[in-house]
BALUM-936511 format. One line per 8 residues: number of its first residue (from 0); their letters; for each residue x, y, z of N, C-alpha, C. Coordinates in pm, whole numbers, plus 50000, padded with zeros to 5 digits. Each point is the difference from the previous one (the first is absolute). Example, Ala and Ser with C-alpha at 12.3 -4.5 7.8 and 13.67 -1.06 7.14 Angstrom:
0) as) 51319 49431 50780 49911 50119 50000 50090 50120 50000 | 49965 50105 49928 50082 50119 50006 49923 50109 50073 $
# end
This chain:
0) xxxxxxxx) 44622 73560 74534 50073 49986 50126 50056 49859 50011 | 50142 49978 50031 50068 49905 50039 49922 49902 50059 | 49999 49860 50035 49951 49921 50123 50088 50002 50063 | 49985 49918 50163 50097 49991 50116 50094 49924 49945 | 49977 49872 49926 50115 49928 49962 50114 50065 49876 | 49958 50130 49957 50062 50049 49881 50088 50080 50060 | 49979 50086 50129 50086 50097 50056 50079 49981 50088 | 50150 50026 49974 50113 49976 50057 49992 50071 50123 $
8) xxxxxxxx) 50084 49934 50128 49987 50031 50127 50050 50147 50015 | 49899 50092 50076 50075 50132 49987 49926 50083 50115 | 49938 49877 50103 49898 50124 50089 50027 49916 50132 | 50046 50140 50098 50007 49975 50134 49805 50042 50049 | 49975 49868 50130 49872 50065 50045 49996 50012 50127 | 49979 50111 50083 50016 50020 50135 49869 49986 50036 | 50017 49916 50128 49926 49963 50044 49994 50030 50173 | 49882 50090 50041 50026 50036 50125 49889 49888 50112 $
16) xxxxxxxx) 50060 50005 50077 49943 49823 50101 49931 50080 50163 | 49864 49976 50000 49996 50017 50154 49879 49911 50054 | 50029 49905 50072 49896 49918 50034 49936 49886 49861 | 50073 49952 49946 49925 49930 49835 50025 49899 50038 | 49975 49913 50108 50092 49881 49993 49877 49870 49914 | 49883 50060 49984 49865 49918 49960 50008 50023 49825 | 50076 50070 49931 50027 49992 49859 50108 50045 49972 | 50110 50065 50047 50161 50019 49980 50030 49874 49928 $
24) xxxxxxxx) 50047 49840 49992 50031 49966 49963 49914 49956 49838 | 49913 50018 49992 49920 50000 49891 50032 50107 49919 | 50027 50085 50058 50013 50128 49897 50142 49999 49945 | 50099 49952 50122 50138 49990 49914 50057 49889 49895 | 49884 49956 50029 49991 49888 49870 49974 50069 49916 | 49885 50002 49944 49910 50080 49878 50131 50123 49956 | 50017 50039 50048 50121 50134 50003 50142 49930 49929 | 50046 49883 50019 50140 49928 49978 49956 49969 49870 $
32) xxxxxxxx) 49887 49919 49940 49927 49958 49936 50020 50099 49835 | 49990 50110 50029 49988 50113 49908 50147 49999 49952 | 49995 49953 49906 50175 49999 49910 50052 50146 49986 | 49928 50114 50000 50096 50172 50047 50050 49935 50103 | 49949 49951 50077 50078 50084 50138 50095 49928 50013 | 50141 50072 50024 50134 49976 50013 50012 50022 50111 | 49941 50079 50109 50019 49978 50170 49887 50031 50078 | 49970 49965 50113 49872 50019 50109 50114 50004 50101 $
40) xxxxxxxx) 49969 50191 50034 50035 50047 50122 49887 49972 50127 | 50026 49928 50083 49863 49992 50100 50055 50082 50174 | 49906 50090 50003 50023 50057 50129 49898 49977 50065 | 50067 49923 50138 49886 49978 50134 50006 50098 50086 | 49881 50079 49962 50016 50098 50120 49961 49972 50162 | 50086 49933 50046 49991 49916 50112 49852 49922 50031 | 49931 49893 49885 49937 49937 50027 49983 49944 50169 | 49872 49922 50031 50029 49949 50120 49871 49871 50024 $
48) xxxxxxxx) 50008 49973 49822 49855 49927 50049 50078 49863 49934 | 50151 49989 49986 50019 49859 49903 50073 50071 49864 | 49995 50120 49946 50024 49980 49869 50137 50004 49979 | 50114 50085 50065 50116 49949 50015 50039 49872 49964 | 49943 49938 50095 50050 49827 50020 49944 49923 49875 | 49959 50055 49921 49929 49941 49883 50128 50063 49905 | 50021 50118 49959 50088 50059 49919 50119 49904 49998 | 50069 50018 50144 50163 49955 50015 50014 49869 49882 $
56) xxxxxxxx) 49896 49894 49987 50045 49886 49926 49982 50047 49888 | 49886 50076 49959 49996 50016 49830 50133 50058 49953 | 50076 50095 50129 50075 50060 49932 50097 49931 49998 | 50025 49909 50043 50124 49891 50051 50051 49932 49830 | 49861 49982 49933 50004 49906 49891 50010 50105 49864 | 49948 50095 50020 49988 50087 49874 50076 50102 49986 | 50103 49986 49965 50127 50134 49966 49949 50123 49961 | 49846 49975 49899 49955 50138 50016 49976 50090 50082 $
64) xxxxxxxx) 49947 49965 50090 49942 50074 50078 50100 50057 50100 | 50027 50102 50055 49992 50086 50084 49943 50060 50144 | 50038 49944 50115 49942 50010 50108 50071 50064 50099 | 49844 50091 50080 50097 50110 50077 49859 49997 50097 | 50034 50015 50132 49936 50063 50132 49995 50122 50018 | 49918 50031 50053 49974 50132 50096 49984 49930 50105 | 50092 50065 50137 49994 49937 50120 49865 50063 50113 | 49990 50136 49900 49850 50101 50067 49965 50014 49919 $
72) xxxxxxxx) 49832 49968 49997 49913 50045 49890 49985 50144 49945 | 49988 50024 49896 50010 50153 49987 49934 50025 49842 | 49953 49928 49955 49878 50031 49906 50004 49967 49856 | 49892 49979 49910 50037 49954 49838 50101 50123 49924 | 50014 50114 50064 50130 50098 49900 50132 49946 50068 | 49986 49992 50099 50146 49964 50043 50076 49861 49959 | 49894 49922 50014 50060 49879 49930 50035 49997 49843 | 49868 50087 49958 50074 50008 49811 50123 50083 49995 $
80) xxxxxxxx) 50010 50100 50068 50116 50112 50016 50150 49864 50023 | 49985 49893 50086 50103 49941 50006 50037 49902 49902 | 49882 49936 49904 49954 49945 49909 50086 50024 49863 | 49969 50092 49995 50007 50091 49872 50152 50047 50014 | 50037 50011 50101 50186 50029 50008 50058 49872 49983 | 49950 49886 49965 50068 49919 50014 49980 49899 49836 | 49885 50070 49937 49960 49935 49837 50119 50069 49942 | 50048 49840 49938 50099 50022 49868 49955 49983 49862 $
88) xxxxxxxx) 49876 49968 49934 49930 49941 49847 50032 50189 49975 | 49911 49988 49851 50005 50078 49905 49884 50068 50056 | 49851 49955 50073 49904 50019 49994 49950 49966 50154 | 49955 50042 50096 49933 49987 50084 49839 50070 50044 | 49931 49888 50074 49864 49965 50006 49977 49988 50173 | 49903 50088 50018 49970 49934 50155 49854 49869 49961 | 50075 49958 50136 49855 49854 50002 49988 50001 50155 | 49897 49988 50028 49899 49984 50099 50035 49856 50039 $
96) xxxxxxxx) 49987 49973 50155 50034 49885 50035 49890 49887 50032 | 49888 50091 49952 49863 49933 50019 49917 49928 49809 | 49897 49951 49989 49946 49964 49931 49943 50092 49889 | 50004 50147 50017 49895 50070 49930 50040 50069 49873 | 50155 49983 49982 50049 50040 49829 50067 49861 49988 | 50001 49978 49819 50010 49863 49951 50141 50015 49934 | 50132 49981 50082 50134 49931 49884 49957 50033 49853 | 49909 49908 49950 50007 49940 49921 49939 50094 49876 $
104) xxxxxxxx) 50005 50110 50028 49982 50136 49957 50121 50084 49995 | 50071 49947 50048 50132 50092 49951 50028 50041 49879 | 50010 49893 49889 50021 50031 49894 49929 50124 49910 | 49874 50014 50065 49896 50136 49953 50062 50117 50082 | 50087 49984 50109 50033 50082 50051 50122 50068 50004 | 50096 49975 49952 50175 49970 49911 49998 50060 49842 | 49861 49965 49883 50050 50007 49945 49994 50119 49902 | 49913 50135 50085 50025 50118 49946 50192 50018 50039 $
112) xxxxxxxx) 50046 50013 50100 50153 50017 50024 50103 49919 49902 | 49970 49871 49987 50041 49945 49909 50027 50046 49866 | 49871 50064 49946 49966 50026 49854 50071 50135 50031 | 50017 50045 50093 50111 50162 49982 49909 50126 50033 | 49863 49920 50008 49905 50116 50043 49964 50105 50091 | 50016 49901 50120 49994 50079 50102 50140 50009 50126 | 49967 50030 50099 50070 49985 50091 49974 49938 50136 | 49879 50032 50015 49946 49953 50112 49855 49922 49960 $
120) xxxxxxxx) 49934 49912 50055 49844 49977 49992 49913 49949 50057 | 49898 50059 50029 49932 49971 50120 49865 49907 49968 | 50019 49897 50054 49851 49874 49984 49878 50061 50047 | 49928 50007 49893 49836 50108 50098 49919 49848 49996 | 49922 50007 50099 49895 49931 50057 49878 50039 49938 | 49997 50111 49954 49837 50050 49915 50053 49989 49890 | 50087 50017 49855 50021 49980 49935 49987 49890 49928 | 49824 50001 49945 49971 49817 49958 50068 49957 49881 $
128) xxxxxxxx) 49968 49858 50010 50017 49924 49889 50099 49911 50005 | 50076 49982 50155 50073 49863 50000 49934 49927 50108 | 49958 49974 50032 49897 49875 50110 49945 50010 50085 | 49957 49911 50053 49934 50052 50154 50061 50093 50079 | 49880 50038 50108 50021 50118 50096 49910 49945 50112 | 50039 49961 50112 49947 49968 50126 49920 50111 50008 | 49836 49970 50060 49920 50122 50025 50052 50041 50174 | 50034 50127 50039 49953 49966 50162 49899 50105 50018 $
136) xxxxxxxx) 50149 50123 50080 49925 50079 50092 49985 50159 49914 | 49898 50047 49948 49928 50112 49936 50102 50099 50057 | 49961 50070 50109 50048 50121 50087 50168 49948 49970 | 50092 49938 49984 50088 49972 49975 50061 50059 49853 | 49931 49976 49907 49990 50047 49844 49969 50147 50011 | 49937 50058 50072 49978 50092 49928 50131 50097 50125 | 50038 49940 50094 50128 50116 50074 50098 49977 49881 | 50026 49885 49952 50139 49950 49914 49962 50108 49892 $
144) xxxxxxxx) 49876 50014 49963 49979 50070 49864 50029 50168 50031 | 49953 49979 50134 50026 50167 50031 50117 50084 50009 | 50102 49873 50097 50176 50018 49981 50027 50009 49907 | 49998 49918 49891 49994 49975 49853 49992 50161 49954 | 49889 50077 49995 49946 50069 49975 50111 50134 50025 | 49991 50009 50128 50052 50125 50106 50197 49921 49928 | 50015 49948 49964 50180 49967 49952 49988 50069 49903 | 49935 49985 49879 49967 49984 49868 49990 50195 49956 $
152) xxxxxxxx) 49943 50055 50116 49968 50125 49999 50162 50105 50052 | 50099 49890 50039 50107 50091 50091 50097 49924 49915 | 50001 49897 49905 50131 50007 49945 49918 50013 49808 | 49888 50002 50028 49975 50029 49828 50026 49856 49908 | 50001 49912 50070 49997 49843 49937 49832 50002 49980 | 49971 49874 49855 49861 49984 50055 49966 49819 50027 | 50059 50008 50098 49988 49798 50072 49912 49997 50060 | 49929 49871 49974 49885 49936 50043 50043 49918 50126 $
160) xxxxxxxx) 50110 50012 50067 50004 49905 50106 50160 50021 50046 | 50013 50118 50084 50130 50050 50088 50019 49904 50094 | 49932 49953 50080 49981 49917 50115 50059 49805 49917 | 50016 49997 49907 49970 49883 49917 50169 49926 50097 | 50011 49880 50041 50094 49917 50048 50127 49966 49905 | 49957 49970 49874 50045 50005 49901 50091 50113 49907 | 50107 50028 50074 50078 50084 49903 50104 49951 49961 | 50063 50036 49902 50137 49949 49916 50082 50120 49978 $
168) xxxxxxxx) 50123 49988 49975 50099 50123 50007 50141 49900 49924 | 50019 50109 49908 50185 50011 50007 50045 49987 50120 | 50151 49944 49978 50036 49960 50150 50073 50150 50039 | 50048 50062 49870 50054 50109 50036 49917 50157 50053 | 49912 49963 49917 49892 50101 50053 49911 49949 50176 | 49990 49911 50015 49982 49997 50182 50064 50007 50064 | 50171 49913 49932 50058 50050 50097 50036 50128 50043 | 50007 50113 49880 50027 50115 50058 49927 50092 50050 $
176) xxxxxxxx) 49853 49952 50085 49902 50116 50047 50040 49903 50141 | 49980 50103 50078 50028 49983 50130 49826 49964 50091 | 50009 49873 50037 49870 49987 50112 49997 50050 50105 | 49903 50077 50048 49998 50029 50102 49870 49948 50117 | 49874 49959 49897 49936 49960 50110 50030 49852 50061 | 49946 49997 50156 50006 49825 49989 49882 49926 49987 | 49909 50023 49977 49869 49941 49976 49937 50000 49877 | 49853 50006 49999 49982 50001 49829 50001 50137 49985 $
184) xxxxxxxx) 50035 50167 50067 49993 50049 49930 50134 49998 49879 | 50078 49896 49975 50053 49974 49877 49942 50034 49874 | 49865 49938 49972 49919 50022 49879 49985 50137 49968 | 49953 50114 50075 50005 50066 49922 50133 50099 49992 | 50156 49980 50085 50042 50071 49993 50083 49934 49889 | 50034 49912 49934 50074 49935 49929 49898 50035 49879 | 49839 50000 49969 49977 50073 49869 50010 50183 50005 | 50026 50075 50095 50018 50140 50008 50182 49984 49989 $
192) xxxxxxxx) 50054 49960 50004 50144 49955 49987 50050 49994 49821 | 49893 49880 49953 50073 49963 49912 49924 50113 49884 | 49925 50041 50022 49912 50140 49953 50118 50084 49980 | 50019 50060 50097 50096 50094 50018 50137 49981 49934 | 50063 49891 49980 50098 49968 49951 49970 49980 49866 | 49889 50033 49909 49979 50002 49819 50036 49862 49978 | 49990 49884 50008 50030 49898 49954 49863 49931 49933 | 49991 49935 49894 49879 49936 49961 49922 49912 50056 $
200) xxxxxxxx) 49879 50024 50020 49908 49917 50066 49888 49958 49966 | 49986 49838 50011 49913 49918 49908 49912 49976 50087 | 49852 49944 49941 49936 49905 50132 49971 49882 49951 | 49961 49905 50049 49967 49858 49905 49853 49935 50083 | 49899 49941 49966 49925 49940 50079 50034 49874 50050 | 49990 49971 50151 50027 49891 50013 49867 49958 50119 | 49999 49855 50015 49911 49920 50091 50024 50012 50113 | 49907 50005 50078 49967 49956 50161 49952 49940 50080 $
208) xxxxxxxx) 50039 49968 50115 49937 49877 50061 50015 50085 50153 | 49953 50080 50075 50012 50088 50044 49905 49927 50179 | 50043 49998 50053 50011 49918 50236 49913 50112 50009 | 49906 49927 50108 49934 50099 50101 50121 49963 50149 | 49957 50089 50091 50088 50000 50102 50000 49892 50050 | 49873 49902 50009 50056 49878 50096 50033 49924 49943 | 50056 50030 49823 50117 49906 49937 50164 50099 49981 | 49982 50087 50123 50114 50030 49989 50048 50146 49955 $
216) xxxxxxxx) 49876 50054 49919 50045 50175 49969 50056 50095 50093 | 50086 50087 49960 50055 50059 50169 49973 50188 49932 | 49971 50012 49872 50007 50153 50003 49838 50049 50043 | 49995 50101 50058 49924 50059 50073 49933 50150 49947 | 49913 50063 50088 49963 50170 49986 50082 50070 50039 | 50084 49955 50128 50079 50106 50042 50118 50003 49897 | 50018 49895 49885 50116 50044 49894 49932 50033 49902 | 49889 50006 49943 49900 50103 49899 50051 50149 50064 $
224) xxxxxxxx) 49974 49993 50124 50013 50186 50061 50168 50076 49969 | 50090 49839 50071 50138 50020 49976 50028 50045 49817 | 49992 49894 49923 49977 49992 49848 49967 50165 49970 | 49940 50055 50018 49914 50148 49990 50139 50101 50032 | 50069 49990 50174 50071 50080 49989 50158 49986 49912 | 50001 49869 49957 50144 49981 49937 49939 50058 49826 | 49882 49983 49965 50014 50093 49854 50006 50148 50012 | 49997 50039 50116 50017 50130 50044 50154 50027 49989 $
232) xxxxxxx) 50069 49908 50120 50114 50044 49994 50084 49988 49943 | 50001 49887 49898 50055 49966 49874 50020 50037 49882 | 49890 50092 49993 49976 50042 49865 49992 50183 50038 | 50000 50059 50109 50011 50110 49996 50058 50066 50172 | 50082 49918 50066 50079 50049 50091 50151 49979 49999 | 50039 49860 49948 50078 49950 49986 50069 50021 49822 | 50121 50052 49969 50036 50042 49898 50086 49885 49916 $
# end
């Protein structure tokens, strides 16, 4: 596999924003940093704690990047949905606007598509053998494993980690599936999506550094329950 300094710029990374104003600018560093990336789309889905007002200058100075508001909040699909209409690279990547997937892993994550392999690929969090893994919350692991599980059974993939933050895509292949949720049920309708559409699909292990809530985590049970009905309707209501 290539290093970061060997691979020519070829990856847009969308980046969806709500409330980050305590590591947003840290992360769009680490993110610029990564010699792929040829653009950082950043959508504020109407922050209100500061992170806006943090963005406007980075973006002032860095031609890469890409900056767009939501004037009403309306959730992590809606912002990638606007995200993702707007990546021009060869290759696009969502990134989290928080601390808990590492940039600096891209290159493990690019370079099945690269090599012609795949099409899409998804960073698993259980998939050992590239670095640390923040310990937290138990009952947490085993719903992810269960979604995981209950996806795995309705599109016939066998992934260790549907829920994983970390996905990569052709730009042509995301762009042409249509989003529909606005929240995280994204995750699993975008792997019952790209299922459905026969395109190749890799997984790669990557590291974690993974917030309890009073550093900021915002997904919940009531989107485990949500998560449940979108592999339903994704994979066998919706054609």
């Amino acid at each position: 596999m290539k290093s970061n300094d060997e691979i020519e710029p070829c990856l847009t990374a969308v980046m969806p924003v709500y409330n980050e104003s305590a590591t947003v600018a840290e992360v769009v560093k680490a993110v610029l940093a990564q010699r792929p990336v040829q653009q950082l789309v950043i959508v504020d889905d109407c922050s209100r704690d500061g992170t806006w007002d943090q963005l406007q200058p980075l973006a002032q100075i860095e031609p890469r990047i890409k900056l767009i508001r939501h004037e009403v909040n309306q959730g992590k699909g809606a912002a990638l949905r606007t995200g993702i209409a707007h990546a021009t690279s060869e290759i696009v990547i969502i990134q989290d606007a928080d601390l808990e997937y590492d940039p600096a892993e891209y290159c493990r994550l690019i370079a099945p598509i690269l090599s012609g392999r795949a099409d899409v690929v998804f960073g698993s969090r259980f998939r050992g053998g590239t670095g640390a893994c923040r310990v937290l919350y138990y009952w947490h692991s085993v719903g992810n494993n269960f979604l995981t599980m209950c996806s795995n059974m309705a599109t016939d993939l066998n992934l260790t980690d549907m829920e994983t933050g970390y996905k990569t895509f052709r730009r042509e292949v995301i762009q042409q599936i249509r989003i529909e949720e606005n929240r995280f049920g994204f995750e699993p309708e975008i792997t019952a999506k790209v299922a459905k559409a026969k395109v190749r699909i890799y997984e790669v292990g990557i590291s974690y550094t993974g917030r309890t809530y009073a550093e900021g985590k915002k997904i919940g049970w009531r989107d485990g329950f949500h998560a449940l009905w979108c592999i339903w309707k994704y994979n066998f209501w919706r054609k």
